[in-house]
N, CA, C and O atoms as a MOPAC input file, in Angstrom:
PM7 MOZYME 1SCF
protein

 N      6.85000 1   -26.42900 1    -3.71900 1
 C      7.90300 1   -25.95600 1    -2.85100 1
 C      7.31300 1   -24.98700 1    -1.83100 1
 O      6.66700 1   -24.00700 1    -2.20300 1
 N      7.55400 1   -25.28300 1    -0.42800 1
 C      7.20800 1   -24.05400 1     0.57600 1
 C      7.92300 1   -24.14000 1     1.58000 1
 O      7.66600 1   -24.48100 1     2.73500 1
 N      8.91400 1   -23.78800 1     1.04900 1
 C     10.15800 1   -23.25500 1     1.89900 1
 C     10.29600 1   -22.04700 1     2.92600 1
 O     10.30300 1   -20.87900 1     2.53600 1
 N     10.40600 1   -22.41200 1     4.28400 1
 C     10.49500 1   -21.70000 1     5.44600 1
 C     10.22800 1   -20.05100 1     4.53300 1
 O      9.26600 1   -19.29100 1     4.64400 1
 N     11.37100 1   -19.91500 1     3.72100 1
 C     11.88400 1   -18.36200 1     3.42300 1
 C     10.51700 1   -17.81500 1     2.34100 1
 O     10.11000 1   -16.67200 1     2.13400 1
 N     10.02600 1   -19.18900 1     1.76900 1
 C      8.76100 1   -18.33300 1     0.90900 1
 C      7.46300 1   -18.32700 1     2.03500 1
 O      6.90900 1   -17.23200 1     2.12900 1
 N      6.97500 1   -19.31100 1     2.80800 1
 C      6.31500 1   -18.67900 1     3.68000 1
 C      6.59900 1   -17.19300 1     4.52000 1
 O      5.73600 1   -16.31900 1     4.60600 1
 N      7.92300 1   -17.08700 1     5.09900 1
 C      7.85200 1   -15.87200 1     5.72200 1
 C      7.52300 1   -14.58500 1     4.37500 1
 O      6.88800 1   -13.54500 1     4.54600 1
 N      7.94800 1   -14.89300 1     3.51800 1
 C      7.73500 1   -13.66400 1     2.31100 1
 C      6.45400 1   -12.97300 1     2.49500 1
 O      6.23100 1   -11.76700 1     2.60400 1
 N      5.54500 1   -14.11800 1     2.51000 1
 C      3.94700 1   -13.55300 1     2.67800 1
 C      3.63100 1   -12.66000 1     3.39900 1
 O      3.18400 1   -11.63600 1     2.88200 1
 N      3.73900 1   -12.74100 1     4.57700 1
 C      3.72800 1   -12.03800 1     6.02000 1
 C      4.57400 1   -10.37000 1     6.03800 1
 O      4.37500 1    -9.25000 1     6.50800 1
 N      5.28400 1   -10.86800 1     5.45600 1
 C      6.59400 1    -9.38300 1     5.06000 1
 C      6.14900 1    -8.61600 1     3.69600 1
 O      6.22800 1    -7.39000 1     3.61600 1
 N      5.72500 1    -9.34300 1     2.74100 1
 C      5.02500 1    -8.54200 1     1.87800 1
 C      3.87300 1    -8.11500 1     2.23300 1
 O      3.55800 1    -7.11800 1     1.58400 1
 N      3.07100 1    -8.45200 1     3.01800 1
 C      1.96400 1    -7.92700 1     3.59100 1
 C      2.29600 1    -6.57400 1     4.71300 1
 O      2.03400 1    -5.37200 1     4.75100 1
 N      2.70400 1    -7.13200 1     5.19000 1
 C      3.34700 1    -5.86700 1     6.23100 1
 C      4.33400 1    -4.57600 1     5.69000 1
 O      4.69300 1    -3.65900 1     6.42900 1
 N      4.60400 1    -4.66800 1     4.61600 1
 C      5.45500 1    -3.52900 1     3.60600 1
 C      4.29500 1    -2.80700 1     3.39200 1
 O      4.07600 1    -1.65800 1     3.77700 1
 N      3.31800 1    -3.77500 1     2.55000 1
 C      2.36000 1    -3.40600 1     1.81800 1
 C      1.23000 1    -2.11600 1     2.76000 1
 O      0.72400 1    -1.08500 1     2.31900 1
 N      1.17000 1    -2.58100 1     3.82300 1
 C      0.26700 1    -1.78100 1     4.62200 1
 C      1.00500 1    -0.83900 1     5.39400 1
 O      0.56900 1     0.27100 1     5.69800 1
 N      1.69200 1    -1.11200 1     5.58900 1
 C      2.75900 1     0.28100 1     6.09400 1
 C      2.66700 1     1.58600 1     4.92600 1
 O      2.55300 1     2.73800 1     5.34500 1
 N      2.71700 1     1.34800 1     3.67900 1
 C      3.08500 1     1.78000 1     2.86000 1
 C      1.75200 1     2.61100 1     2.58900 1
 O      1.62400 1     3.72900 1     2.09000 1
 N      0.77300 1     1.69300 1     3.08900 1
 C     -0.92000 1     2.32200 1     3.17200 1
 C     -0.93400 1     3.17700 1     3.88000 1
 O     -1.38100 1     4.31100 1     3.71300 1
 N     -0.31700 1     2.60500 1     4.97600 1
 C     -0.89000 1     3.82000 1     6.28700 1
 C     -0.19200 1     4.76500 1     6.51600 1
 O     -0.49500 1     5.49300 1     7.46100 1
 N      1.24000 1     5.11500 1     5.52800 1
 C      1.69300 1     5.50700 1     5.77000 1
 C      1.52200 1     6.85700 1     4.62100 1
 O      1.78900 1     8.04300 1     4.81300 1
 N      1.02100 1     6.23700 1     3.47500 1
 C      1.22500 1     7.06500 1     2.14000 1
 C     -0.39100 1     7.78600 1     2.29000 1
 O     -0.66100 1     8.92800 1     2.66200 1
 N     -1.16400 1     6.87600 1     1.93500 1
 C     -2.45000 1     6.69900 1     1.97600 1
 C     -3.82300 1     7.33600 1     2.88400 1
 O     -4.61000 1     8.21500 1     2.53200 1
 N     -3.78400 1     6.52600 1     4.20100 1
 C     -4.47200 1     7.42800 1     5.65200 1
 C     -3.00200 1     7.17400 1     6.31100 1
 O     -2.33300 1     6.14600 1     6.41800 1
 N     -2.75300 1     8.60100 1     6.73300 1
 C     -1.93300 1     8.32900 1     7.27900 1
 C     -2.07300 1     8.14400 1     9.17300 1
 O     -2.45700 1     9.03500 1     9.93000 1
 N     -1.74900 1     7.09800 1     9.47300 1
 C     -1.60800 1     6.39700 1    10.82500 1
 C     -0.44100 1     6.04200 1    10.89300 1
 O     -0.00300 1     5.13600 1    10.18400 1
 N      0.43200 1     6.82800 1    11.94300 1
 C      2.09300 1     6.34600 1    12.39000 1
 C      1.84800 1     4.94100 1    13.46400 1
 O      2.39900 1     3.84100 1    13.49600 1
 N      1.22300 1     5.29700 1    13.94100 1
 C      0.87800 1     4.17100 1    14.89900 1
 C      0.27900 1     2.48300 1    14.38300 1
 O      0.68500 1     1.44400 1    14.90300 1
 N     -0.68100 1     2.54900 1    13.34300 1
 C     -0.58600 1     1.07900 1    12.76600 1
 C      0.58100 1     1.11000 1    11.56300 1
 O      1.36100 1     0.15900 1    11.50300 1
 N      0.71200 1     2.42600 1    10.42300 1
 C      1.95300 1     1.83200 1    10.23800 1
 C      3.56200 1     1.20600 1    10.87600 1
 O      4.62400 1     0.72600 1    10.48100 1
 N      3.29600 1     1.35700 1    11.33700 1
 C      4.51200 1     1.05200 1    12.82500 1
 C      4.04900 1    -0.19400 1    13.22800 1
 O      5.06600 1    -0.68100 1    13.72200 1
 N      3.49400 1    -0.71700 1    13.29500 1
 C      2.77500 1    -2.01900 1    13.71100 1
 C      3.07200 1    -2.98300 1    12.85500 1
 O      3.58300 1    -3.99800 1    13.32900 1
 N      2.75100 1    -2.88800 1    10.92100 1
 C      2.78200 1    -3.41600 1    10.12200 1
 C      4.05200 1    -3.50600 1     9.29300 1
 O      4.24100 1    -4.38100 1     8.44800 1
 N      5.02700 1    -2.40400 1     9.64000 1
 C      6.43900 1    -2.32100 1     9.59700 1
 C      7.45900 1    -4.06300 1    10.67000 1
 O      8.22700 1    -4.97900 1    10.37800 1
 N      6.74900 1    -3.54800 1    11.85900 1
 C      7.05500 1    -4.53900 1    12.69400 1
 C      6.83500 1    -6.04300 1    12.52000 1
 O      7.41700 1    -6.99800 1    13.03500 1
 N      5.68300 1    -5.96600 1    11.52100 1
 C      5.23700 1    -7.25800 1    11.32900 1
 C      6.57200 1    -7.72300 1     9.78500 1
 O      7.49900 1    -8.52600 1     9.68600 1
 N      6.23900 1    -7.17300 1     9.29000 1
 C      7.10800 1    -6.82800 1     8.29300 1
 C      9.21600 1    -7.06200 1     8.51600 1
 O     10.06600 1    -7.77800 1     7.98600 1
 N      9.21000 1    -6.34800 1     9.22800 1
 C     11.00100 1    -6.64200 1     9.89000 1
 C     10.99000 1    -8.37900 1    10.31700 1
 O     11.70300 1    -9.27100 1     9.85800 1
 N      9.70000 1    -8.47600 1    11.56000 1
 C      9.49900 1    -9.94500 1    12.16700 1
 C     10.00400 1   -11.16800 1    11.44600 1
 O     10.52700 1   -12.18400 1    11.90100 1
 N      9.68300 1   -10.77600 1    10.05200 1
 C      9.32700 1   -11.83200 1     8.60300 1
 C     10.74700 1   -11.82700 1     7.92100 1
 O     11.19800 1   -12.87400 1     7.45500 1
 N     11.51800 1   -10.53000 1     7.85900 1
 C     12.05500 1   -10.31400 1     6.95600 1
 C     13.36200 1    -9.19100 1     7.28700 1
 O     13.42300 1    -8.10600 1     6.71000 1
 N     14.29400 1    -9.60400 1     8.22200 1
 C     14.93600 1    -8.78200 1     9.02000 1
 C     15.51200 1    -7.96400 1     8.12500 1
 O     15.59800 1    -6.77800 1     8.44300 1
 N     15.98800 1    -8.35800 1     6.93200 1
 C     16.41200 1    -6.96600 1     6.02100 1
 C     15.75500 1    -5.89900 1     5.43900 1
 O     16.47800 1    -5.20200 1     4.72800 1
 N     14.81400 1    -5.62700 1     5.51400 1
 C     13.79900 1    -4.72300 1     5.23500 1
 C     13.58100 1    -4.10600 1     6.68400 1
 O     12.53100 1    -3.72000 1     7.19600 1
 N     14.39200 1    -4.11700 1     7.00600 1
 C     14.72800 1    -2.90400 1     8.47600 1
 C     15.81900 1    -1.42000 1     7.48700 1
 O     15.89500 1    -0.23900 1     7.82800 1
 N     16.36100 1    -1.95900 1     6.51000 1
 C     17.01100 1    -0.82700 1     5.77600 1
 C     15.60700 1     0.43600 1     5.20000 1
 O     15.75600 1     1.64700 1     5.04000 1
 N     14.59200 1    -0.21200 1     5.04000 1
 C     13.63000 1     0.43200 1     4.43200 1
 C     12.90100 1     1.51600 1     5.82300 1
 O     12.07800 1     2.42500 1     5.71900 1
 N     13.64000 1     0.93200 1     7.14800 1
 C     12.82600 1     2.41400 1     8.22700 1
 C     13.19000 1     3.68100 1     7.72300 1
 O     12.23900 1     4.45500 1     7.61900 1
 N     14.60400 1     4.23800 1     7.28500 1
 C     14.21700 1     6.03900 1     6.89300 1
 C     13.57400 1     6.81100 1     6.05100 1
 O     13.37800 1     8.02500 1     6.01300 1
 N     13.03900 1     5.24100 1     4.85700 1
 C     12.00600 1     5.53300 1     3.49700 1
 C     10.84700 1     5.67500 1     4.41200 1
 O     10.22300 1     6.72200 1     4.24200 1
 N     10.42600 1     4.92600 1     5.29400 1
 C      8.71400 1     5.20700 1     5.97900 1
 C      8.97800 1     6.84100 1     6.94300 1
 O      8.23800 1     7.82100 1     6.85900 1
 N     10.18800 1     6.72900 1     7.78200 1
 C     10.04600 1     8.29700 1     8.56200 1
 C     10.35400 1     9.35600 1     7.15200 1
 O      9.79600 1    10.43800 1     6.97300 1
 N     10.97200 1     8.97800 1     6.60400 1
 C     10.97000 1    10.56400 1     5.72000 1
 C      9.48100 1    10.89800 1     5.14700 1
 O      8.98100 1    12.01600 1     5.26500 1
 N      8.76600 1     9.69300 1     4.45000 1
 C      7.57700 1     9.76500 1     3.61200 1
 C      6.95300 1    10.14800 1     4.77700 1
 O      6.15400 1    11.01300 1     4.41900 1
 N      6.86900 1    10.01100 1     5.87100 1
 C      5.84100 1    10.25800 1     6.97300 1
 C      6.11800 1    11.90200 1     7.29500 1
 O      5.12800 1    12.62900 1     7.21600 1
 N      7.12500 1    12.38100 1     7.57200 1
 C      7.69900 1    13.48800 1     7.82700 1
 C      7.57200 1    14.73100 1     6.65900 1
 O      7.44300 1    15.95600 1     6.67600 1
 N      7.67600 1    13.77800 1     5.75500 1
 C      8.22100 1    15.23700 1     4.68700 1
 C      6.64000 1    16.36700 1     4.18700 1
 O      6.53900 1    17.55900 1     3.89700 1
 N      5.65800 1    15.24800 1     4.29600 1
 C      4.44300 1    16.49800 1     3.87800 1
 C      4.25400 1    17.58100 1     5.30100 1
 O      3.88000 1    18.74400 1     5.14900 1
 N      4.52800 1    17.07600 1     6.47700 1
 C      4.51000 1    18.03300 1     7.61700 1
 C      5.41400 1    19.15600 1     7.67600 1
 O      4.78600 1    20.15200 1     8.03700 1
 N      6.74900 1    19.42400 1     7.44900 1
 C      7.50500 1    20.02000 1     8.10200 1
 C      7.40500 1    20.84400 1     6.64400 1
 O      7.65500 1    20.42900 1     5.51200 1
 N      6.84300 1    22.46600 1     7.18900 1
 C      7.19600 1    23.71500 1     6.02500 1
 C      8.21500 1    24.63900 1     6.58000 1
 O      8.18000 1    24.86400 1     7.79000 1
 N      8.93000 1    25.08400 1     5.99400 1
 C      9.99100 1    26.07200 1     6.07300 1
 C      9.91000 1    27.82200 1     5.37200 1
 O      9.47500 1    28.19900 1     4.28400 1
 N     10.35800 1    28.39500 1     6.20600 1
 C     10.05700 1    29.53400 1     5.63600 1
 C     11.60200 1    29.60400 1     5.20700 1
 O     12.53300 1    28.96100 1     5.69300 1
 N     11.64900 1    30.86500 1     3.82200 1
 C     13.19600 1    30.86600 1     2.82500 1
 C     14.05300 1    31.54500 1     3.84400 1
 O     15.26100 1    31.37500 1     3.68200 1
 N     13.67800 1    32.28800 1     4.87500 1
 C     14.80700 1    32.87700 1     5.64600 1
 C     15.36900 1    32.04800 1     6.58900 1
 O     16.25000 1    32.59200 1     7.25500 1
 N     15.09200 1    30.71100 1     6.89300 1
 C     15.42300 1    30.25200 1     8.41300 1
 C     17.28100 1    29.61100 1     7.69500 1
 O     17.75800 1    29.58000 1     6.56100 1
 N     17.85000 1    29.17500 1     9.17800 1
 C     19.31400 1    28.79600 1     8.60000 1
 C     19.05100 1    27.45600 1     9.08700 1
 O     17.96100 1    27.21700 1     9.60800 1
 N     19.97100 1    26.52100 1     8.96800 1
 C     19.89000 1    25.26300 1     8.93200 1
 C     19.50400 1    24.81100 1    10.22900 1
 O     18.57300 1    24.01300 1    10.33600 1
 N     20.04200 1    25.18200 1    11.10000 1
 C     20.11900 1    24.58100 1    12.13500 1
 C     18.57400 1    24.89200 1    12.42900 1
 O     17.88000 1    23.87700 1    12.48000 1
 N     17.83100 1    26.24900 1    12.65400 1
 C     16.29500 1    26.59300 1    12.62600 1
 C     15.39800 1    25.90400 1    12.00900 1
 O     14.23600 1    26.22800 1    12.25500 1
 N     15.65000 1    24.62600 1    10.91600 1
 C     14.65600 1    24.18700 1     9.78100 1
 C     15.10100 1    22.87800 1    10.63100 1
 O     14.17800 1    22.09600 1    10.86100 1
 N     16.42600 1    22.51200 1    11.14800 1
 C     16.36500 1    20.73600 1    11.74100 1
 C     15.83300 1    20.72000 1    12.72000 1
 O     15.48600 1    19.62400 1    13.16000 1
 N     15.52700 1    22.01700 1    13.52100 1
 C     14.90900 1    22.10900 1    14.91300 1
 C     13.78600 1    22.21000 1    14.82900 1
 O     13.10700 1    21.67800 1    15.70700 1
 N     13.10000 1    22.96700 1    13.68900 1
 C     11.92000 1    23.05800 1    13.26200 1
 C     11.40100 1    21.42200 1    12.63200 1
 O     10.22600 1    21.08600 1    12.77900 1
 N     12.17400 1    20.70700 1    12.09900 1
 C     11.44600 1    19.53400 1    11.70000 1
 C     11.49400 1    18.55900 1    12.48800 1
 O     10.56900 1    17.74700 1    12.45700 1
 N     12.18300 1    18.44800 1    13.06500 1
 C     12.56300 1    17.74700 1    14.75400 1
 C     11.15800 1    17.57800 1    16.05100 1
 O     10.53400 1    16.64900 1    16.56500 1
 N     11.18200 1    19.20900 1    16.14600 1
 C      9.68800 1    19.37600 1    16.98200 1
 C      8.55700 1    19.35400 1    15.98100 1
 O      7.46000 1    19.67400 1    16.43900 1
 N      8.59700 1    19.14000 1    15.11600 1
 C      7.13100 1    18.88300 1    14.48900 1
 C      7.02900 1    17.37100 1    14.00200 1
 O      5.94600 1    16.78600 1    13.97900 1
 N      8.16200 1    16.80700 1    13.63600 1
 C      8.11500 1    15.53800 1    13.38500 1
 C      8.43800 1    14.31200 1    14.57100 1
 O      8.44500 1    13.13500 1    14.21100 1
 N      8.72800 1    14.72400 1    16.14700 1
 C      8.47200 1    13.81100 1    17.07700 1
 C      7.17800 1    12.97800 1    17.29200 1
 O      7.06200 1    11.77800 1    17.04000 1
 N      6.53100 1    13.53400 1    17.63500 1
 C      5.54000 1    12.80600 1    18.19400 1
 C      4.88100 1    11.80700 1    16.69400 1
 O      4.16300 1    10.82600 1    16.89200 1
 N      5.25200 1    12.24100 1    15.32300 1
 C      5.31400 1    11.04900 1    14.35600 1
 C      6.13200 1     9.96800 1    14.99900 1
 O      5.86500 1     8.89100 1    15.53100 1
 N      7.52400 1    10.83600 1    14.68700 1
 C      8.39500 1     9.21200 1    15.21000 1
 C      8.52700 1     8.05200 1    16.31600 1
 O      8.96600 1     6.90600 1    16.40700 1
 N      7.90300 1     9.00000 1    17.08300 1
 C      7.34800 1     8.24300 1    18.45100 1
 C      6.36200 1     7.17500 1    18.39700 1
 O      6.34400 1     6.06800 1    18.93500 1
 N      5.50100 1     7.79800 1    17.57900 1
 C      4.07700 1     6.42500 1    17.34100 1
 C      4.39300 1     5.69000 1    16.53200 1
 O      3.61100 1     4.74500 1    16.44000 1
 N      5.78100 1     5.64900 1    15.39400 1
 C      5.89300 1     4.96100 1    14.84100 1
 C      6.80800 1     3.60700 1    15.37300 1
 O      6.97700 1     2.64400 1    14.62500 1

């Protein structure tokens, strides 16, 4: 059996897979973003999985100090986490 939907699988599991590299691993926003893309291409529902790659990408960057108030820590993770989301 090689059905349209199990060929595209390949291509989309591959492209999860390396996103997940470049994203966890060395981190590169810019080829993970690439391999994401390849990944959606294959497998349009695994577009639910973009705020799992920006948060994992985001969250070791952005530190907070205990006094700031909310709005100071979204502005603070905002300008430090653009130019991630951008290359991604």
């Amino acid at each position: 059996m090689g059905g349209a939907w199990q060929i595209a699988l390949g291509p989309a599991l591959l492209g999860e897979t390396a996103a997940l590299y470049f994203t966890l691993v060395r981190p590169s926003p810019l080829i993970a973003g690439a391999f994401f893309a390849l990944a959606v291409g294959n497998r349009t529902e695994l577009l639910i999985t973009a705020p799992f790659y920006l948060y994992l990408s985001g969250a070791a960057q952005t530190k907070t100090l205990p006094g700031q108030s909310r709005t100071a820590r979204i502005k603070q993770a905002l300008r430090v986490n653009a130019p991630m989301v951008i290359d991604f």
